[in-house]
C-alpha positions in Angstrom: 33.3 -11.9 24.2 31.2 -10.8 21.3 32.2 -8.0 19.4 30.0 -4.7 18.6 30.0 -5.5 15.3 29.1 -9.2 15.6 26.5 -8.2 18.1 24.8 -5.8 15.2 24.9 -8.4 12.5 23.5 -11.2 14.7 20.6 -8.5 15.9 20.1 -6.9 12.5 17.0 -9.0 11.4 15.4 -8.4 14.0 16.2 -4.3 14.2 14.8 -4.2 10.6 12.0 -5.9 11.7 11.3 -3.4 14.3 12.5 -0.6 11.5 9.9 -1.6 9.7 6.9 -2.2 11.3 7.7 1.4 13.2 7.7 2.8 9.2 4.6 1.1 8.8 2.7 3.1 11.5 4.6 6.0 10.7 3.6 5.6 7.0 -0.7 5.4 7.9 -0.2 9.0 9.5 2.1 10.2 6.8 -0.1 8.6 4.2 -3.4 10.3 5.6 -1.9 13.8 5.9 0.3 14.1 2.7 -0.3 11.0 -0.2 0.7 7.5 -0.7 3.0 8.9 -3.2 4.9 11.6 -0.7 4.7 8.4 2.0 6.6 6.0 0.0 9.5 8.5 -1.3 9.9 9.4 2.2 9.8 6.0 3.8 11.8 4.8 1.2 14.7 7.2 1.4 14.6 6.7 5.4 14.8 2.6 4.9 17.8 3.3 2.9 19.4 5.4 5.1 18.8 3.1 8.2 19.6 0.0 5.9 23.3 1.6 5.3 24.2 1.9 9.0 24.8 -1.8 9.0 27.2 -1.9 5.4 
């Protein structure tokens, strides 16, 4: 039986994948409504945050 752990670090490429392509269409709406600058700081810190759950 896999563990939960080794189940997360097998899947983990692809959850980033999907991380990051949901950030992307995230980032057009938050782009549009507040700056490229406010986008990137946001979707930066978030990306970090989510990136740490697998450490």
């Amino acid at each position: 039986m896999v563990g939960e752990r080794d189940y997360y670090e097998y899947k983990k490429s692809e959850f980033f994948t999907q991380f990051n392509e949901f950030c992307n269409r995230v980032g057009i709406l938050m782009e549009d409504k507040y700056g490229a600058e406010f986008k990137n700081k946001v979707i930066g810190e978030i990306k970090e945050e989510y990136e740490s759950i697998f450490e």
